[in-house]
C-alpha positions, 0 to 999 in steps of 0.5 A: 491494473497491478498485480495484487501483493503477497504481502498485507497492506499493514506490514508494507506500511510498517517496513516503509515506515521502519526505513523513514523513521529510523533512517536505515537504509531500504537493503538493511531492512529489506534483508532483515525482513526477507524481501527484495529490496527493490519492492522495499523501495516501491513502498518508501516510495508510496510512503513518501507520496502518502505523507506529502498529501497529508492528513487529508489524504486516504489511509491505505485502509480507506483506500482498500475499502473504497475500492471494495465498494467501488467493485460492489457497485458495479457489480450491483450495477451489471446485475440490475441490466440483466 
């Protein structure tokens, strides 16, 4: 499993967005918001893929939520063997 972000999921979405729909390049606005390229590039990335699914996709929010309630699961799950 990857490291968690530093970063909140809205304001990777908005910075990817900023670079897709302005068409600015991923280093102009990387610099402007004081993040390193190359992660700036990972979220255009997944921005990209996020898109392509479509509207019947996840949003980042549902995703975050169903990982919240994966983990409750389980951990309701390992207290019931107890």
């Amino acid at each position: 499993m990857g490291r968690r972000s530093k970063y909140p999921e809205e304001f990777r979405q908005r910075a990817a967005q900023l670079v897709l729909d302005s068409r600015r390049s991923v280093r102009d606005v990387a610099s402007e918001l004081g993040i390193s390229h190359e992660t700036l590039r990972n979220w255009v990335a997944a921005e990209r893929r996020a898109r392509a699914d479509g509207p019947a996709s996840l949003t980042a929010d549902e995703r975050l939520e169903l990982a919240r309630l994966r983990r409750k699961v389980a951990e309701l799950e390992s207290s019931g063997r107890s």
